[in-house]
Every structure is written in C-alpha cells, then in structure tokens.
C-alpha positions as CSV (number, residue, x, y, z in Angstrom):
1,X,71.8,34.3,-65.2
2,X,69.8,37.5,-65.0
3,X,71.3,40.1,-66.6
4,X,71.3,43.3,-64.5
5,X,69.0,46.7,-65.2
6,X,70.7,49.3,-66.0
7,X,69.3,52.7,-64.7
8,X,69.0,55.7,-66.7
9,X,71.0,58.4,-65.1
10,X,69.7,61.4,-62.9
11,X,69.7,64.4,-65.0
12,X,69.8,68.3,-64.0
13,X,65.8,68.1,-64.6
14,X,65.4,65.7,-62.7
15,X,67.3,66.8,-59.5
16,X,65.5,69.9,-59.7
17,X,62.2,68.1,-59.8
18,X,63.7,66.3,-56.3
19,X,64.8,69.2,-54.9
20,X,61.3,71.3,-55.8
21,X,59.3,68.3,-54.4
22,X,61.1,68.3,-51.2
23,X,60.8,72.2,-50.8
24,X,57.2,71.8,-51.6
25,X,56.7,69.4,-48.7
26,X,58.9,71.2,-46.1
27,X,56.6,74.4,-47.0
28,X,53.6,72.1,-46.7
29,X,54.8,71.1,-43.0
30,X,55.4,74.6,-42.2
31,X,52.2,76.3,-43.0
32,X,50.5,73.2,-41.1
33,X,52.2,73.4,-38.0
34,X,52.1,77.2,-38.1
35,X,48.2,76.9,-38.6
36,X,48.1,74.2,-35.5
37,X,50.3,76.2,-33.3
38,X,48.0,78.9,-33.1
39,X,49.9,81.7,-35.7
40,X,47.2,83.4,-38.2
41,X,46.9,82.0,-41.2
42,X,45.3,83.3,-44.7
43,X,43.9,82.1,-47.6
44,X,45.9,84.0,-49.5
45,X,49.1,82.2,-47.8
46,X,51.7,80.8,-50.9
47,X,51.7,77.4,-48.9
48,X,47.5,77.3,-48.1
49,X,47.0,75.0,-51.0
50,X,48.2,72.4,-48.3
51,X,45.5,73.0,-46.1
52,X,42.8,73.3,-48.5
53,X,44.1,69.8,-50.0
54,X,43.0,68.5,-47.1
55,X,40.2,70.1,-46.5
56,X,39.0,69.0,-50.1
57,X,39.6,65.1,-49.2
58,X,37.7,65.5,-45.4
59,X,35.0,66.8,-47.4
60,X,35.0,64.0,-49.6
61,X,35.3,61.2,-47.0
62,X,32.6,63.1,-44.7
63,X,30.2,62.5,-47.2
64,X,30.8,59.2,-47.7
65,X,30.3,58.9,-44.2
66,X,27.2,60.6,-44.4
67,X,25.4,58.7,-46.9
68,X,23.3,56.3,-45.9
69,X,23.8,53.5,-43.6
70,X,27.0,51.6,-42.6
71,X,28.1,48.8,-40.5
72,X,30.0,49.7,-37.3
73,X,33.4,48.3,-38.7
74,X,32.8,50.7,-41.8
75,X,32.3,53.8,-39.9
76,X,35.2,52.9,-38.0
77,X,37.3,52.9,-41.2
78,X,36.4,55.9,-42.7
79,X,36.8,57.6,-39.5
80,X,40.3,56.6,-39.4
81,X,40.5,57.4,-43.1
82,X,39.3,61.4,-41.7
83,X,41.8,61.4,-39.2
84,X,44.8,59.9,-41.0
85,X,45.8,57.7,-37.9
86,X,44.5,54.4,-36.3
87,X,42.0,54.9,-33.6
88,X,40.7,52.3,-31.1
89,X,38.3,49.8,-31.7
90,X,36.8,50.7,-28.6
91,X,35.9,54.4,-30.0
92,X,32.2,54.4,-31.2
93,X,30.7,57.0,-33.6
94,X,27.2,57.4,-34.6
95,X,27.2,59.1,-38.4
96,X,26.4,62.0,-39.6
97,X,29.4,63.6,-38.6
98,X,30.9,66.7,-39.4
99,X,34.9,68.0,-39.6
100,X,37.1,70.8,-41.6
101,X,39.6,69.6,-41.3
102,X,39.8,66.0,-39.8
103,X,44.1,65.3,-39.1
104,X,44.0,66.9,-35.6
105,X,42.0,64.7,-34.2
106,X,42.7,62.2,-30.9
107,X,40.0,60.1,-29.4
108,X,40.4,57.9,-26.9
109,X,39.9,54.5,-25.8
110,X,35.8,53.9,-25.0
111,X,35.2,57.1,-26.4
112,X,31.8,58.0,-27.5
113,X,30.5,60.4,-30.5
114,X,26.8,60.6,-31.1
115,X,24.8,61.8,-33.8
116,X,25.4,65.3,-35.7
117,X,28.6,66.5,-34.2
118,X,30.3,69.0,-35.8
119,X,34.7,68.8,-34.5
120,X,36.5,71.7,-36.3
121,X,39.6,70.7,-35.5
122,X,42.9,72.9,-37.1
123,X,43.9,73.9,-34.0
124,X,44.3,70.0,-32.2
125,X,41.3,68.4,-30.6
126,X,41.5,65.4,-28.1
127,X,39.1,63.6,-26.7
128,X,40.2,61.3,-23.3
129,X,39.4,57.9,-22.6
130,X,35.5,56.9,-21.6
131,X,34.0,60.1,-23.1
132,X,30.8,60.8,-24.2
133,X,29.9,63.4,-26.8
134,X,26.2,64.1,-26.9
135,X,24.5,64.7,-30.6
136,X,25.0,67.9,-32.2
137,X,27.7,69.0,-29.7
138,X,30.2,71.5,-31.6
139,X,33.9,71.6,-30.9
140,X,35.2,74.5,-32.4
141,X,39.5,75.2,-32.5
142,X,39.3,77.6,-35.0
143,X,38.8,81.7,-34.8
144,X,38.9,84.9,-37.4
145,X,40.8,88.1,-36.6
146,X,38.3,90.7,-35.3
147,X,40.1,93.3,-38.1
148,X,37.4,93.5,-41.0
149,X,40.0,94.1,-43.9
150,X,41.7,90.6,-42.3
151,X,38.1,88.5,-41.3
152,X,39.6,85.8,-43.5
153,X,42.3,85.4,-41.9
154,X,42.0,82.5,-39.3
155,X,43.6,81.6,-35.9
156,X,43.4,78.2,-34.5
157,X,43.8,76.8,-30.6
158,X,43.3,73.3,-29.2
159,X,40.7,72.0,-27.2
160,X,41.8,69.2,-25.2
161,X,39.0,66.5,-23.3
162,X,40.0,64.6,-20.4
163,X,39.1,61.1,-19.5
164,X,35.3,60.3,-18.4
165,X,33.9,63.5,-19.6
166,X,30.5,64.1,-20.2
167,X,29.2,66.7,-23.0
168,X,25.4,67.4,-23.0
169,X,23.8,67.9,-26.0
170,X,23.8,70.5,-28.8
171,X,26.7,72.2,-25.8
172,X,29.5,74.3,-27.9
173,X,33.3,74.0,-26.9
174,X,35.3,77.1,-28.0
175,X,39.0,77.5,-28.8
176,X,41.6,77.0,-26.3
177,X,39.2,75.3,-23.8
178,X,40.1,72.2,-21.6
179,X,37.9,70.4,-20.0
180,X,39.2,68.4,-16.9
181,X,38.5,64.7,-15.8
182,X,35.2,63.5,-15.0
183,X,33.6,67.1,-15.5
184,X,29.9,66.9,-17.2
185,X,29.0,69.9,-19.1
186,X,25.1,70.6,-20.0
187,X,22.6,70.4,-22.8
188,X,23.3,73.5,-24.6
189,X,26.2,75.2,-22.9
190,X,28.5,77.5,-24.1
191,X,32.1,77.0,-22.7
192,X,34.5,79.5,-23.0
193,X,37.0,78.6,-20.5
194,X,38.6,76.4,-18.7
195,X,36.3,73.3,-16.8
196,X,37.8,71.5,-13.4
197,X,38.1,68.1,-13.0
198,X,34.7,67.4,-11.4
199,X,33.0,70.3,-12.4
200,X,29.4,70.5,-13.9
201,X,28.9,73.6,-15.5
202,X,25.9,75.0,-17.8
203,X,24.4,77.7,-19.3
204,X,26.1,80.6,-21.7
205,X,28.5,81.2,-21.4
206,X,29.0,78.0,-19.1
207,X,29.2,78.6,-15.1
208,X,29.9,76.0,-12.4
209,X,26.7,74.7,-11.0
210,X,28.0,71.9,-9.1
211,X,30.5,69.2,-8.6
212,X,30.3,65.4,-9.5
C-alpha cells in the first residue's frame, strides 16, 4: 500500500503570495483591454510592465523569424508563437516581418502576407479570408496624443480587413480604418478612412478611383 503525501499547510505568506498573484493578473488584464479598447495609455502606467512584457518576447520571436531562412511549417509556428493563438494552415507569410506587439492579431483562412510588412497591432488587427498583403504594407492601430507634455502617451484603434481584399504595395493603413470586401487598395496609398466593399482607392490620402 502507498502511503499517502501529506501536504504542508497553506500559511498567511502564502495566501498573500495567492492573493498578490491574482491581483497582479486582474491588473494585467485591465491595462490590456484598456490599451485595446481604445483608452490612452502611458508608460508610466503602474500596470505597463504587462504590455512591455509582451512587447519584449514579440521582439524576441520577430527576430527569430527574421534570421535567415525557414521552412514554411517553421514560419508558420513562430507566427503562431507572435500571436499567441492557432492560425490556419492556409495563412502564408513570407519573412521578414515586423510587429509591436503581436497578440491582437487575426488572419484568416487563405490569407496572404508578403515580404517586409510591418502590423502594429495594440489596438486589434484582422485580416479576412483570401487576402493579400503586398510587401512592405504598414498597418498601423496605434496613435500618440497630439499634447507635447503627454506625446508618450499612446491611443490605440482596430483596423479590421474583410474577405478577398487586395493591399498594394508599400500602401499604409491607419487606425480605426476598415476596409470592406473585395476592395483593392494601391501601391503606396495612404488610407485614412473607411474603404467600401468593392472600392479601389489610391493615392494620399487614399480616394476612390474606381470599383471592382
């Protein structure tokens, strides 16, 4: 017969530790979805050491990424590693790529990323089914406070992608942009509002030029 393990008992210390580590994390959660939902948020912040931890480990994986040459299934993995959730095996990236942050990130199925692309994401990105992202296209959620004694302080709004979209390259996508279904936006554009379904739009800041 086994005899049983006997458990040390739970000591004041130790529910404080429990009760410290589960404030920590609700503070953690708060400063995040503050930061996603669009409230400023500063470095100085109590709580910001959440968001620069995970800042710190996209930087990391980014660079690992980035260095040198891997096989499709590898890029696939790290990618997932960037974002924190599974991603479609359908999705195709072509490194280097480029994130802040990495966790707001959605792609979707037949999705395409090419070289150089730079996804600055606090604020929510997602990218539709059957999209292509031309190289060195820049999708950027995040914003600073136009005050010059607060410039560090940052505010952060999604961009969301439909399905079938086309992005040109070296176009930039700014904060609190969507882009509708099957629009195609061109090489170079700067889009700082809202694209319909259909649309082609070009230039800077991006106009309509035409319809699909």
């Amino acid at each position: 017969m086994t005899s049983a393990t006997i458990s040390e008992p739970i000591t004041e210390s130790d529910t404080d530790a429990i009760i410290g580590g589960a404030k920590a994390d609700l503070e953690a959660a708060a400063i995040l979805a503050r930061d996603r939902g669009g409230e400023p948020v500063s470095q100085h912040d109590p709580d910001y050491a959440a968001i620069d931890a995970i800042i710190t480990r996209t930087k990391r994986l980014c660079a690992e990424l980035n260095a040198g040459y891997h096989e499709p299934e590898e890029v696939h993995a790290l990618f997932e590693g960037i974002v924190g959730h599974p991603v479609d095996p359908s999705f195709r990236l072509n490194p280097p790529f480029y994130t802040d942050f990495g966790r707001n990130i959605t792609v979707g199925r037949g999705s395409f990323v090419n070289w150089g692309c730079t996804l600055m994401d606090r604020g929510g990105i997602t990218i539709g089914d059957g999209t292509f992202i031309g190289p060195n296209v820049q999708l950027i959620t995040i914003n600073h406070l136009r005050d010059p004694q607060q410039r560090a302080t940052t505010v952060s709004k999604p961009i969301v992608i439909g399905d079938r979209v086309w992005i040109g390259a070296g176009a930039t996508v700014l904060q609190g942009v969507t882009i509708g279904d099957g629009a195609i936006v061109g090489a170079a554009a700067v889009v700082t509002h809202d694209v319909a379904p259909g649309a082609i739009v070009a230039g800077n800041p991006a106009r309509v030029i035409g319809h699909v």
